[in-house]
PDB file with one MODEL, atoms N, CA, C and O in Angstrom:
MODEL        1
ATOM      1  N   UNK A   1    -124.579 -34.867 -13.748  1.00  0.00           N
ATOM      2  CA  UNK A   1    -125.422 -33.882 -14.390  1.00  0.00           C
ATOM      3  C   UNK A   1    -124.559 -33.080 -15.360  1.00  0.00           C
ATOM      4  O   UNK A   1    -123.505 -32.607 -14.933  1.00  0.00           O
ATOM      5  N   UNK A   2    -124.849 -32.924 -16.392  1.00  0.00           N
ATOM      6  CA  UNK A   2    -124.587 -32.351 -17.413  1.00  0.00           C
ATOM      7  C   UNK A   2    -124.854 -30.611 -17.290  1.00  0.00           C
ATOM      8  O   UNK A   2    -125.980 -30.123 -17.194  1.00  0.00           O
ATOM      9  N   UNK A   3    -123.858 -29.989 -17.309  1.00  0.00           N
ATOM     10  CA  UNK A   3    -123.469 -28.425 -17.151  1.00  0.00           C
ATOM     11  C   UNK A   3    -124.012 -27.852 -18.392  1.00  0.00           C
ATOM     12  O   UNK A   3    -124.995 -27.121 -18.271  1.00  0.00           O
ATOM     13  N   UNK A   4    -123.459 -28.095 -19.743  1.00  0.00           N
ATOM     14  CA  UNK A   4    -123.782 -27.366 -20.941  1.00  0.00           C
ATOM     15  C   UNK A   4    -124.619 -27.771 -21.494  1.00  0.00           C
ATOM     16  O   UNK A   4    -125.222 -28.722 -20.996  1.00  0.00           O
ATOM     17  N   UNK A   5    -125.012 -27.270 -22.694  1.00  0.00           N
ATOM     18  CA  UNK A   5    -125.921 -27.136 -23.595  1.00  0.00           C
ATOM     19  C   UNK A   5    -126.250 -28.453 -23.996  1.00  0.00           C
ATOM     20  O   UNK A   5    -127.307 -29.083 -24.025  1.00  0.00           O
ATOM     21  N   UNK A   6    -125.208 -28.681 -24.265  1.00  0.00           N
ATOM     22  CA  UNK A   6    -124.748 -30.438 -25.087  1.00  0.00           C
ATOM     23  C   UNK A   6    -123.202 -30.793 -24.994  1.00  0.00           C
ATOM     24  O   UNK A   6    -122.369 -29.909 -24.796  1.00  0.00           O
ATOM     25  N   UNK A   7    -122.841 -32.203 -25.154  1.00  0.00           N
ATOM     26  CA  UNK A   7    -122.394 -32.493 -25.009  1.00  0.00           C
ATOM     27  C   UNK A   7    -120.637 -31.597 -25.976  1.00  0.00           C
ATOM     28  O   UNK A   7    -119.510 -31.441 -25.506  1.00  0.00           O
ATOM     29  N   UNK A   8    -121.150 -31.250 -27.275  1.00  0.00           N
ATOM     30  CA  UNK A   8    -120.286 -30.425 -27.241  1.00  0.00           C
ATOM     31  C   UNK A   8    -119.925 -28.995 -27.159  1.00  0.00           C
ATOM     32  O   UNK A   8    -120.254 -28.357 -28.159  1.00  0.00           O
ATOM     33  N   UNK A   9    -119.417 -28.422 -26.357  1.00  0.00           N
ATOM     34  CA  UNK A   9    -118.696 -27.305 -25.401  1.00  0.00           C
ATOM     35  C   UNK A   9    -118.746 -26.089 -26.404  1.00  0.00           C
ATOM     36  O   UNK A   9    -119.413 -25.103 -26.090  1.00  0.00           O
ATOM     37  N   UNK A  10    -118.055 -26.125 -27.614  1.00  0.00           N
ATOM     38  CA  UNK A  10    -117.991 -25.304 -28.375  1.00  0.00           C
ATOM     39  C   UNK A  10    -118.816 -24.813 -29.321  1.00  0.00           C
ATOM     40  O   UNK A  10    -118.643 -23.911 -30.141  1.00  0.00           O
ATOM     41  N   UNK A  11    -120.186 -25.864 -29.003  1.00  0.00           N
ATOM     42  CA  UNK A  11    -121.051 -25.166 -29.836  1.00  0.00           C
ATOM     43  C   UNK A  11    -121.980 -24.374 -29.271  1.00  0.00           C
ATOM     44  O   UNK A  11    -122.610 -23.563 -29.951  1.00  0.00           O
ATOM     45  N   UNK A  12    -122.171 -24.523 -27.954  1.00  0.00           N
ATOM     46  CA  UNK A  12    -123.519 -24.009 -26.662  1.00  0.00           C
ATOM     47  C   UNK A  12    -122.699 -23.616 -25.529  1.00  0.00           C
ATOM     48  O   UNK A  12    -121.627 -24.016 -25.076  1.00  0.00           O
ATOM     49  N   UNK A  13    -123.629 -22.603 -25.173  1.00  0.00           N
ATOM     50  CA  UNK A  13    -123.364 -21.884 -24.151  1.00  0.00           C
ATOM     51  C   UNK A  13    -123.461 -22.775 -22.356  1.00  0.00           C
ATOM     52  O   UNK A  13    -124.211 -23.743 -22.238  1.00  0.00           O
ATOM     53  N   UNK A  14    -122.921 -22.452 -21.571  1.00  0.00           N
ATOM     54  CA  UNK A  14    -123.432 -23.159 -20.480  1.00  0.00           C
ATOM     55  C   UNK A  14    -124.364 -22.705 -19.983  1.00  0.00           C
ATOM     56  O   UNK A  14    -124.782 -21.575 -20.236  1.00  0.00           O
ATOM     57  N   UNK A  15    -124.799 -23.375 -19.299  1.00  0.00           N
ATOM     58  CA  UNK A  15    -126.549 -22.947 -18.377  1.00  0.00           C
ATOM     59  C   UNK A  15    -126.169 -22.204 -17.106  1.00  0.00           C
ATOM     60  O   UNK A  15    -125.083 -22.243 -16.528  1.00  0.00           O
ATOM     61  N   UNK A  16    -127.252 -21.524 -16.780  1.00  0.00           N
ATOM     62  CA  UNK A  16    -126.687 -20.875 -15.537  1.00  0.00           C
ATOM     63  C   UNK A  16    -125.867 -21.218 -14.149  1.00  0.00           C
ATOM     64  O   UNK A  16    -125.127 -20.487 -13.491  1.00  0.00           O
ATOM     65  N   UNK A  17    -126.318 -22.786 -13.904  1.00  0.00           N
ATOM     66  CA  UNK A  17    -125.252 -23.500 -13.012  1.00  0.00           C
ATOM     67  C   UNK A  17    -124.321 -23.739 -13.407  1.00  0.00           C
ATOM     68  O   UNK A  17    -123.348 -24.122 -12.757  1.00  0.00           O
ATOM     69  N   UNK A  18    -124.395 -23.541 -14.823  1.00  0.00           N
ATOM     70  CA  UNK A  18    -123.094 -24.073 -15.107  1.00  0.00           C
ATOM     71  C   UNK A  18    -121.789 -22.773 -14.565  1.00  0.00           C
ATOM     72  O   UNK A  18    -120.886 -22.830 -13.730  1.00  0.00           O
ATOM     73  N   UNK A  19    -122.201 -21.806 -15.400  1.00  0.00           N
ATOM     74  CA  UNK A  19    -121.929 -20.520 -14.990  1.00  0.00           C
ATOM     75  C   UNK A  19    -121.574 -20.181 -13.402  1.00  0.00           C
ATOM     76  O   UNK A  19    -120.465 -19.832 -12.998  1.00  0.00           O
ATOM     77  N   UNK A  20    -122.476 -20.318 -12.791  1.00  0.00           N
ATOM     78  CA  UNK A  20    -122.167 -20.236 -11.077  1.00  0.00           C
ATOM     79  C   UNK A  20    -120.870 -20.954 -10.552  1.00  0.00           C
ATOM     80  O   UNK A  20    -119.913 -20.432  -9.979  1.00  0.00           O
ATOM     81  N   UNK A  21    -121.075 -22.355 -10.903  1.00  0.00           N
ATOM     82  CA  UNK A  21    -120.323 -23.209 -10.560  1.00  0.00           C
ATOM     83  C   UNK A  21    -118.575 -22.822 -11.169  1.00  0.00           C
ATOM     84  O   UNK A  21    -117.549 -22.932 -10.498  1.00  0.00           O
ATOM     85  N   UNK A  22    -118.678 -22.389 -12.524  1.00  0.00           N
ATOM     86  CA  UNK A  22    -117.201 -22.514 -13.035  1.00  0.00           C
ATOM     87  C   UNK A  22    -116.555 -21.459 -13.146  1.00  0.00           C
ATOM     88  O   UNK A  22    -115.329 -21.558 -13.193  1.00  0.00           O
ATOM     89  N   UNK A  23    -117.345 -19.776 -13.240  1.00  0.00           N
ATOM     90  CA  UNK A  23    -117.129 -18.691 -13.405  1.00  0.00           C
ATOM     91  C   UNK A  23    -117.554 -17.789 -12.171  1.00  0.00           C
ATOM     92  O   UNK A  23    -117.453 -16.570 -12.312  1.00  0.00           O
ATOM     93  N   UNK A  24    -117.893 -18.162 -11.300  1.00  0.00           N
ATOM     94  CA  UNK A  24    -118.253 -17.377 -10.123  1.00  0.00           C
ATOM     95  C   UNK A  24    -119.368 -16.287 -10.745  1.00  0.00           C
ATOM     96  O   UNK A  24    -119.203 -15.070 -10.818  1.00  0.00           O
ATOM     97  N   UNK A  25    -120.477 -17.002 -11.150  1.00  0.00           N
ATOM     98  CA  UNK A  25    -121.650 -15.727 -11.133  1.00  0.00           C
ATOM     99  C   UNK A  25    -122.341 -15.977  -9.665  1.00  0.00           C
ATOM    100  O   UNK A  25    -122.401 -16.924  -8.881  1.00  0.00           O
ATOM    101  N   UNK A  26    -122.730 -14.904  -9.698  1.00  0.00           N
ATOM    102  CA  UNK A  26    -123.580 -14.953  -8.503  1.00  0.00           C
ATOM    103  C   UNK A  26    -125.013 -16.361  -8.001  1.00  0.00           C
ATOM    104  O   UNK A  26    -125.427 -17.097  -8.896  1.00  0.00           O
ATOM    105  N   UNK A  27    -125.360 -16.451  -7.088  1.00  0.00           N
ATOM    106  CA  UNK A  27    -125.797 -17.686  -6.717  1.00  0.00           C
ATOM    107  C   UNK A  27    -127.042 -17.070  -5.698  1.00  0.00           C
ATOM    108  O   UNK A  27    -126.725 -16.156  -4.936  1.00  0.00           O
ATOM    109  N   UNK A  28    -128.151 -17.466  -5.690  1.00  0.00           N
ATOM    110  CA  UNK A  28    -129.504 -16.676  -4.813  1.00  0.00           C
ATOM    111  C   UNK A  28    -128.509 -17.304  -3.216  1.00  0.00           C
ATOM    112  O   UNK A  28    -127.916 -18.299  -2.799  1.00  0.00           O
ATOM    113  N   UNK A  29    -128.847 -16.046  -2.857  1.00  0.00           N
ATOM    114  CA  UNK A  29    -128.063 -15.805  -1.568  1.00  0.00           C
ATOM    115  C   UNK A  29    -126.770 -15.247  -1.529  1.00  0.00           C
ATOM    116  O   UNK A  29    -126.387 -14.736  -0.477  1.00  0.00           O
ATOM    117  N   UNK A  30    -126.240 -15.264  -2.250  1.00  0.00           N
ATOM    118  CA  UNK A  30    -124.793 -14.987  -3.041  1.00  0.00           C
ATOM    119  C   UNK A  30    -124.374 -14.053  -2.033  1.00  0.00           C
ATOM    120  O   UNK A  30    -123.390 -14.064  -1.294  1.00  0.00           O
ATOM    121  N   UNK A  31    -125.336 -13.231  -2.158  1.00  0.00           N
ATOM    122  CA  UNK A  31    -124.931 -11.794  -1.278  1.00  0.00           C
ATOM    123  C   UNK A  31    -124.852 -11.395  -0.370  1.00  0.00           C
ATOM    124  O   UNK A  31    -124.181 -10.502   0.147  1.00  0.00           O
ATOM    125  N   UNK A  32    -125.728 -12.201  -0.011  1.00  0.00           N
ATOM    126  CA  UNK A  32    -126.095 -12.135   1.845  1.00  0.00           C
ATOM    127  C   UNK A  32    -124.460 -13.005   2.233  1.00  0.00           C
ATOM    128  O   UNK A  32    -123.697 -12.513   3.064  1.00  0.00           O
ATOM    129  N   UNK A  33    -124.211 -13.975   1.685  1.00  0.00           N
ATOM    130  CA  UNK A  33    -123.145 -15.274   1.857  1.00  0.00           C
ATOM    131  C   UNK A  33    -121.763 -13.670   2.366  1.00  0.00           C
ATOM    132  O   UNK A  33    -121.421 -13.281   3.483  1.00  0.00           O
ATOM    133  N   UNK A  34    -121.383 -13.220   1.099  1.00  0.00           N
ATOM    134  CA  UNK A  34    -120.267 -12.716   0.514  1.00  0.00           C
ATOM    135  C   UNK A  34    -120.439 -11.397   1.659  1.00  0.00           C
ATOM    136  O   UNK A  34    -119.534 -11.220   2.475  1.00  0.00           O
ATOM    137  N   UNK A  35    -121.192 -10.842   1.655  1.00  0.00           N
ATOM    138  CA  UNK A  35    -121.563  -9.505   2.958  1.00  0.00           C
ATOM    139  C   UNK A  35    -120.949  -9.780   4.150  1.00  0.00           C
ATOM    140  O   UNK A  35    -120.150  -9.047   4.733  1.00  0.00           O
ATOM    141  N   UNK A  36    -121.475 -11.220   4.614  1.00  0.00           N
ATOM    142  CA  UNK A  36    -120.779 -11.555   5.987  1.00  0.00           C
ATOM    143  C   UNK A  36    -119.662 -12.100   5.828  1.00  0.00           C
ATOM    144  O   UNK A  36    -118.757 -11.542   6.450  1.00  0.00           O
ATOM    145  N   UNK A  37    -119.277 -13.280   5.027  1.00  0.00           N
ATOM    146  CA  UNK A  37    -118.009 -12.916   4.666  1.00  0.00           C
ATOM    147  C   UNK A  37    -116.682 -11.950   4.812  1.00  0.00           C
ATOM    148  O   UNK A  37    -115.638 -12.171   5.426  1.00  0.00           O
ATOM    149  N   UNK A  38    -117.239 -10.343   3.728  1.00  0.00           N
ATOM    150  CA  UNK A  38    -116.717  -9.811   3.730  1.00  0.00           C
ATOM    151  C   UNK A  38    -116.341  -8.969   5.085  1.00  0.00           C
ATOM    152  O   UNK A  38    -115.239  -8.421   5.118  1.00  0.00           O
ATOM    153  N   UNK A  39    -116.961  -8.886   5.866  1.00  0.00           N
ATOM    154  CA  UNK A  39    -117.390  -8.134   6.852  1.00  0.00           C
ATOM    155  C   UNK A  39    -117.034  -8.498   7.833  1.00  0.00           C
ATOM    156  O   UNK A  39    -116.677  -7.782   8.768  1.00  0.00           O
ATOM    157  N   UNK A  40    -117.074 -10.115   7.800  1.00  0.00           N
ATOM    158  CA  UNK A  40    -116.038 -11.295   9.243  1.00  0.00           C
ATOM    159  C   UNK A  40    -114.355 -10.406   8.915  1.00  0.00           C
ATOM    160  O   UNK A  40    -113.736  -9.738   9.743  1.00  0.00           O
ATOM    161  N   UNK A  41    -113.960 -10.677   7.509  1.00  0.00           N
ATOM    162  CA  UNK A  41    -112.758 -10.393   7.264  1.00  0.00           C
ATOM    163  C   UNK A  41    -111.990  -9.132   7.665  1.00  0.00           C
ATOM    164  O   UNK A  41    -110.802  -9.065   7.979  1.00  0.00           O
ATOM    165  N   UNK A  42    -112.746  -8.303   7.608  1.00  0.00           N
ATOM    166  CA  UNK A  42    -112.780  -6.651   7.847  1.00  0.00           C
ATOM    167  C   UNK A  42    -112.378  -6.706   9.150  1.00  0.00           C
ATOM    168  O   UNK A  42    -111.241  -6.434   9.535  1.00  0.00           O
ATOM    169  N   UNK A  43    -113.374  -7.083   9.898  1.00  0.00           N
ATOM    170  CA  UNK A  43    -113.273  -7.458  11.714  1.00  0.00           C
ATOM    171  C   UNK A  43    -112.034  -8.106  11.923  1.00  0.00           C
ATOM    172  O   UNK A  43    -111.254  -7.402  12.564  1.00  0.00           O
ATOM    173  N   UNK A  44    -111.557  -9.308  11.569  1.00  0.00           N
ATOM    174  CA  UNK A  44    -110.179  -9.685  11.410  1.00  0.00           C
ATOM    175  C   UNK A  44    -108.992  -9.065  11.269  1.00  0.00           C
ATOM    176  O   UNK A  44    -107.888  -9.202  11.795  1.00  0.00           O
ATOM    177  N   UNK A  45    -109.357  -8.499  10.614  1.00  0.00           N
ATOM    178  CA  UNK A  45    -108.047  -8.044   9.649  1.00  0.00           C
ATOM    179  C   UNK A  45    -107.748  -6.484  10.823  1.00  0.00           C
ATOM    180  O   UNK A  45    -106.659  -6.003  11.138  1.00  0.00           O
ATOM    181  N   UNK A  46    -109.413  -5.937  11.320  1.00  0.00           N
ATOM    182  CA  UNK A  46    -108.990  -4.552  12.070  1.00  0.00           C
ATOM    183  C   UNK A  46    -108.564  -5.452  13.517  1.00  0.00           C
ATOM    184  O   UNK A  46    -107.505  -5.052  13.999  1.00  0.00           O
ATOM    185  N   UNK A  47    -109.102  -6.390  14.140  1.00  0.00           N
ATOM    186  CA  UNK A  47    -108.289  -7.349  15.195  1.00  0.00           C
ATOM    187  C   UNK A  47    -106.714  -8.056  15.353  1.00  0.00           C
ATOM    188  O   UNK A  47    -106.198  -8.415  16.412  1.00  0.00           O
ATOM    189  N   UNK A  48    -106.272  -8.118  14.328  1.00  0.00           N
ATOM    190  CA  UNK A  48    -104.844  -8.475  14.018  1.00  0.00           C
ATOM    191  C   UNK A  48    -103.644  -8.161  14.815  1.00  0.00           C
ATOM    192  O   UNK A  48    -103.436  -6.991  15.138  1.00  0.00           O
ATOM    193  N   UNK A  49    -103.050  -8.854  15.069  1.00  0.00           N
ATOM    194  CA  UNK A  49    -101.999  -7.918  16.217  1.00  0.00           C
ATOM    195  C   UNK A  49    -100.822  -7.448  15.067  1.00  0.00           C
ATOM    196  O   UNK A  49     -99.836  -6.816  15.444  1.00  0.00           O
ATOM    197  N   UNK A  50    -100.999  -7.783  13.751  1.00  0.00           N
ATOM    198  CA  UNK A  50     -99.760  -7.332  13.052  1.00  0.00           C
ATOM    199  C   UNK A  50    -100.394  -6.045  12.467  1.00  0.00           C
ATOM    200  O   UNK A  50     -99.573  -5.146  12.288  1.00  0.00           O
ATOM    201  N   UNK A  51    -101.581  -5.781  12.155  1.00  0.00           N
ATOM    202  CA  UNK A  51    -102.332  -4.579  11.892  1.00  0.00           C
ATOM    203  C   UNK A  51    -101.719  -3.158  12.477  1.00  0.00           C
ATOM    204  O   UNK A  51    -101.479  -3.217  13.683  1.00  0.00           O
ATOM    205  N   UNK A  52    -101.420  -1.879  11.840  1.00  0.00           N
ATOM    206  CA  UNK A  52    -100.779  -0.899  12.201  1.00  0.00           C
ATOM    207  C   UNK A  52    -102.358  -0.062  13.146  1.00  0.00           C
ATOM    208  O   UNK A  52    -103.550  -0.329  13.000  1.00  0.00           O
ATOM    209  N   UNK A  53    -101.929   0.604  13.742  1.00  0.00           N
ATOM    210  CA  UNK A  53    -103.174   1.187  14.775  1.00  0.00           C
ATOM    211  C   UNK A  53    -104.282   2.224  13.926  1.00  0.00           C
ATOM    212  O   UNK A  53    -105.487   2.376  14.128  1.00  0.00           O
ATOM    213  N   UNK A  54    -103.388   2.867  12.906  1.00  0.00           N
ATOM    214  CA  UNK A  54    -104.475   3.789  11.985  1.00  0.00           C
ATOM    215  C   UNK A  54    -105.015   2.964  10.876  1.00  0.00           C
ATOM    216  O   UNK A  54    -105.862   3.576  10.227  1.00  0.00           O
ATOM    217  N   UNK A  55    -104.738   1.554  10.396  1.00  0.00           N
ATOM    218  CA  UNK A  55    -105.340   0.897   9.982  1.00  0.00           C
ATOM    219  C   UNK A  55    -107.012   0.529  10.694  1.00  0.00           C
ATOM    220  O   UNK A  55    -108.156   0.793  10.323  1.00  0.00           O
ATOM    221  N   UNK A  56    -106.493  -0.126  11.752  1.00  0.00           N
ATOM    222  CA  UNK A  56    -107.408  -1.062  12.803  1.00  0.00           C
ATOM    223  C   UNK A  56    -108.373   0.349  12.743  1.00  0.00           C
ATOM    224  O   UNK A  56    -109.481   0.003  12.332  1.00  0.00           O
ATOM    225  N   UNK A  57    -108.342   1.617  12.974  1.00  0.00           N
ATOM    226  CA  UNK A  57    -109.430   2.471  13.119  1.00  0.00           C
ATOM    227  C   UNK A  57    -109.647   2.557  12.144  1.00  0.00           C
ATOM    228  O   UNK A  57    -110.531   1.725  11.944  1.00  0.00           O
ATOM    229  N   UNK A  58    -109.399   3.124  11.130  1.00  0.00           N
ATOM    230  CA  UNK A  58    -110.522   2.751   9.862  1.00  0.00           C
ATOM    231  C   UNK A  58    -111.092   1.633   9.380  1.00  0.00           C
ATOM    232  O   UNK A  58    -112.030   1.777   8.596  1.00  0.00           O
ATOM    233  N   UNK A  59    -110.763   0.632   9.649  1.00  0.00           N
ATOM    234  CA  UNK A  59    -111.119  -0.741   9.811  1.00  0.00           C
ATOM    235  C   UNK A  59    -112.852  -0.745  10.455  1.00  0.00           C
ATOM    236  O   UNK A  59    -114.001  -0.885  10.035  1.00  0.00           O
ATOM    237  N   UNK A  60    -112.143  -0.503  11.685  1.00  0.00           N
ATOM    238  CA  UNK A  60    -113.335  -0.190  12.752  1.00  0.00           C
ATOM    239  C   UNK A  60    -114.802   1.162  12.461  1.00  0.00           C
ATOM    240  O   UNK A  60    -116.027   1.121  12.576  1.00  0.00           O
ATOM    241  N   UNK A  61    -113.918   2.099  12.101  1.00  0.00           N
ATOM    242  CA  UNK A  61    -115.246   2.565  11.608  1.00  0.00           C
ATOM    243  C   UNK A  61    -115.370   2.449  10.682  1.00  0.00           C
ATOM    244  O   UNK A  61    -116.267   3.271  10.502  1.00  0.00           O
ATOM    245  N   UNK A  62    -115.059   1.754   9.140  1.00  0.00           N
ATOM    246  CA  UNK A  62    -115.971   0.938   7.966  1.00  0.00           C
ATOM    247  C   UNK A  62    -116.629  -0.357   9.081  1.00  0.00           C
ATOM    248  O   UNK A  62    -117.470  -0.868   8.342  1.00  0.00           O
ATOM    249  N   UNK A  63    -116.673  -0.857   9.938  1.00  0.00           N
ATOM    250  CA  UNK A  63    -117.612  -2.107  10.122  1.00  0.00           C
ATOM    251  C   UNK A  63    -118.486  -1.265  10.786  1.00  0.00           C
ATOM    252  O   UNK A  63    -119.680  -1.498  10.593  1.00  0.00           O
ATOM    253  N   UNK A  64    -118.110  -0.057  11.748  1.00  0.00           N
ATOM    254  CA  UNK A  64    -119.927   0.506  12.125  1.00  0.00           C
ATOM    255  C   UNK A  64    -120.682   1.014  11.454  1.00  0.00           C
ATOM    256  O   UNK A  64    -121.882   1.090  11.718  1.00  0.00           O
ATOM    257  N   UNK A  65    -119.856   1.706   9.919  1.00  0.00           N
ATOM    258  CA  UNK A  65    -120.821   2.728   9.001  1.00  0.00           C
ATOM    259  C   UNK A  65    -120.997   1.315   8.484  1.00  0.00           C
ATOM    260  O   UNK A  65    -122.155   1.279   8.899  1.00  0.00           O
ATOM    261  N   UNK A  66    -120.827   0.003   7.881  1.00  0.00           N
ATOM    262  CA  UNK A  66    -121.438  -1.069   7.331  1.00  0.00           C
ATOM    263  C   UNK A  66    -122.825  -1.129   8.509  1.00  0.00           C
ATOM    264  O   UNK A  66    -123.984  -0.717   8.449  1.00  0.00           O
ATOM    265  N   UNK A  67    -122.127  -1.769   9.430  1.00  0.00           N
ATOM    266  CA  UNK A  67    -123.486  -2.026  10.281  1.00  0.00           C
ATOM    267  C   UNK A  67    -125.146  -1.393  10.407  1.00  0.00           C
ATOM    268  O   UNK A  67    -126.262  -1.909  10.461  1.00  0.00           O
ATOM    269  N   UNK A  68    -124.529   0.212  10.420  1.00  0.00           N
ATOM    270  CA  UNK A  68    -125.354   1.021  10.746  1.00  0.00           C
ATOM    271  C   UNK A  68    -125.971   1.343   9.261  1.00  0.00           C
ATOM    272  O   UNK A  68    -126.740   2.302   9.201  1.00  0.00           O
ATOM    273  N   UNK A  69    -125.770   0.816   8.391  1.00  0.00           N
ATOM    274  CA  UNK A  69    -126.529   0.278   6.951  1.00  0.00           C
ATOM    275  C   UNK A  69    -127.231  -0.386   6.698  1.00  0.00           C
ATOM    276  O   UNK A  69    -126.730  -1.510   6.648  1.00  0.00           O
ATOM    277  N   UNK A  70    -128.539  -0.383   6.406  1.00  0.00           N
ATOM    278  CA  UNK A  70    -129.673  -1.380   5.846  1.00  0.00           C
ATOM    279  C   UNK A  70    -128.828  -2.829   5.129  1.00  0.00           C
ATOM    280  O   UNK A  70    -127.936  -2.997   4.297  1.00  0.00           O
ATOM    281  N   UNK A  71    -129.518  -3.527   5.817  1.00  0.00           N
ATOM    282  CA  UNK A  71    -128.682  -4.704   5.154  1.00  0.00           C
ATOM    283  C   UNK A  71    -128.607  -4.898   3.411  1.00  0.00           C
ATOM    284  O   UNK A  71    -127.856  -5.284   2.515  1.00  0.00           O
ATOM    285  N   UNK A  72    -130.456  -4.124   3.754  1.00  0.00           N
ATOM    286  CA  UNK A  72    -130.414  -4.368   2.005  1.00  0.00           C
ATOM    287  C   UNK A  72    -129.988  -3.945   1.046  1.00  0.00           C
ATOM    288  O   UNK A  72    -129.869  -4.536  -0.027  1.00  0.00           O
ATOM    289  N   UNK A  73    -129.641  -2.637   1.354  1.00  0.00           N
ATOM    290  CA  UNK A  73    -128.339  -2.080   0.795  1.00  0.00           C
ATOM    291  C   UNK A  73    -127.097  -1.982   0.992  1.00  0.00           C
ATOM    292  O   UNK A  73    -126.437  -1.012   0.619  1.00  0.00           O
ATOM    293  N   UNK A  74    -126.679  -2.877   1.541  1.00  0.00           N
ATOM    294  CA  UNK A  74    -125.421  -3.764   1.655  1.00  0.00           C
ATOM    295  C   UNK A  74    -125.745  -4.678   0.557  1.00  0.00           C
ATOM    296  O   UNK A  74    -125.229  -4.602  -0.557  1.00  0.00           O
ATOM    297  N   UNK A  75    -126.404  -5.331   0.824  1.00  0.00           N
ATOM    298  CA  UNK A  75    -126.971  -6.836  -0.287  1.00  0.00           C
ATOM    299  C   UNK A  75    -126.687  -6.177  -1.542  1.00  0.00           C
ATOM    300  O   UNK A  75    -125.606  -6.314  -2.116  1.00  0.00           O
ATOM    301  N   UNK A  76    -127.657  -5.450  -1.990  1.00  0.00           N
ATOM    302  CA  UNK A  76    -127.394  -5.066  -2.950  1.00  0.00           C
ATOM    303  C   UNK A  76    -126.252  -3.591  -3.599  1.00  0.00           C
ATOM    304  O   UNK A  76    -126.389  -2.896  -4.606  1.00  0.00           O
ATOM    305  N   UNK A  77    -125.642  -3.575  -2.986  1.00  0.00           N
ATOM    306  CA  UNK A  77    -124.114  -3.020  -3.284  1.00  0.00           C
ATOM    307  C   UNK A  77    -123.293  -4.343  -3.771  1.00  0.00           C
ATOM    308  O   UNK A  77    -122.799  -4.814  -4.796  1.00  0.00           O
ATOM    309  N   UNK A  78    -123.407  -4.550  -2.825  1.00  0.00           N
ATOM    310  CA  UNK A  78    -122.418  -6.380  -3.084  1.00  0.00           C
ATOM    311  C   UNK A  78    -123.253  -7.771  -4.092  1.00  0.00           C
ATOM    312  O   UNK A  78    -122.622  -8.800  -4.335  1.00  0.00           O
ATOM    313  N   UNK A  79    -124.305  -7.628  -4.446  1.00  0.00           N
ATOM    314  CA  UNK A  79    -125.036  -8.292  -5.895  1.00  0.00           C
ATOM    315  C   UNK A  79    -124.324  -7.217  -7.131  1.00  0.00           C
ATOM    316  O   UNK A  79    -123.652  -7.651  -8.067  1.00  0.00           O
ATOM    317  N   UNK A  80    -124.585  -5.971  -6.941  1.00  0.00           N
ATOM    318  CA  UNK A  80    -123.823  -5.043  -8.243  1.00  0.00           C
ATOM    319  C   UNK A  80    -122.339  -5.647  -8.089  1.00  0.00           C
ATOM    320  O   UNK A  80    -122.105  -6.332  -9.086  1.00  0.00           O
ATOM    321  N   UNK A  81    -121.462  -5.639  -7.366  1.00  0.00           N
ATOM    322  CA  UNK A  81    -119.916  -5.850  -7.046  1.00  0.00           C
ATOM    323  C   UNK A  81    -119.633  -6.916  -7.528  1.00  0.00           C
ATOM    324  O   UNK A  81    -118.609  -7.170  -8.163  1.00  0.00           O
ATOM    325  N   UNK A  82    -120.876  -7.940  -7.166  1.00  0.00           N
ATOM    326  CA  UNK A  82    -120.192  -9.362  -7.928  1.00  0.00           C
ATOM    327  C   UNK A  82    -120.763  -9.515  -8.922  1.00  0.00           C
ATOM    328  O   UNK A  82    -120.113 -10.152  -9.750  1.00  0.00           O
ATOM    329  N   UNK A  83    -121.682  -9.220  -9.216  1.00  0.00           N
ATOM    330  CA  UNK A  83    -122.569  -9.371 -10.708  1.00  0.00           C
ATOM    331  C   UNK A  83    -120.908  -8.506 -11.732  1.00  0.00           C
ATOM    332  O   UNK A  83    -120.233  -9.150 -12.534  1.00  0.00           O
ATOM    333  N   UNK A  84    -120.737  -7.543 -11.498  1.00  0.00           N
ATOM    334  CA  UNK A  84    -119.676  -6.692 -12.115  1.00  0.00           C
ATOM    335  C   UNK A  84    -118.078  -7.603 -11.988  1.00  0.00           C
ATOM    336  O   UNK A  84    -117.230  -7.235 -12.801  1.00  0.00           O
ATOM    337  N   UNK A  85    -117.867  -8.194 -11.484  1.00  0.00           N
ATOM    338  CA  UNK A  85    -116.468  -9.018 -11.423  1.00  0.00           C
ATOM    339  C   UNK A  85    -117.032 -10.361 -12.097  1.00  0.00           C
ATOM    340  O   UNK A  85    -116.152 -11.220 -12.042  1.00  0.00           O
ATOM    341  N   UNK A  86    -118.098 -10.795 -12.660  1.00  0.00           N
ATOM    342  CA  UNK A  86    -118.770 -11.868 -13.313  1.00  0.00           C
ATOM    343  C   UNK A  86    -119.111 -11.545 -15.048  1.00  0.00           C
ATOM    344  O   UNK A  86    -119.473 -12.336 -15.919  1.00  0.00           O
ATOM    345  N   UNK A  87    -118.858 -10.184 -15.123  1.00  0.00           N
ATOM    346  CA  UNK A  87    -119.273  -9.818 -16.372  1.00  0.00           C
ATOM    347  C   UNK A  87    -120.270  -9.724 -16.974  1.00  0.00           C
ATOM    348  O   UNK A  87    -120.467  -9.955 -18.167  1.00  0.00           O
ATOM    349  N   UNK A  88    -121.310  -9.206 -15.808  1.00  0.00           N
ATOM    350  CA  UNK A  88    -122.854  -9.131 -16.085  1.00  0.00           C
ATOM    351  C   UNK A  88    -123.047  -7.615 -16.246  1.00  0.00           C
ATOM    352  O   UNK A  88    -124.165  -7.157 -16.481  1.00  0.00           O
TER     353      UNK A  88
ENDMDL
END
């Protein structure tokens, strides 16, 4: 399947998969994906045995003030975050 416009690159823009695929724009679900993601990592990173102890607590309470957040505004904090590192 053909990504761009046409076959040549420099005259057309790519299509939106194309975009997703090569530039990291966002993708339907994108957010929901990248939320838990982000949020597994968080948990990790405050679980760590190399983690310093006043780390791991702020760690810990950013994943309950996340939690205790509407998802959907999580979702959409993190659609603005990546839409914005995509250049939208």
């Amino acid at each position: 399947m053909l990504l761009l416009g046409s076959r040549n690159c420099a005259a057309h823009r790519p299509y939106r998969l194309g975009l997703q695929y090569c530039s990291g724009w966002p993708t339907p679900g994108g957010a929901s994906d990248f939320l838990t993601a982000f949020l597994s990592a968080v948990a990790e990173r405050a679980d760590g045995t190399d983690t310093p102890e006043e780390e791991k607590s702020r760690l810990r309470r950013f994943i309950e003030a996340a939690n205790g957040a509407p998802k959907e505004l999580l979702a959409e904090i993190t659609t603005k975050l990546i839409e914005g590192q995509a250049g939208r």
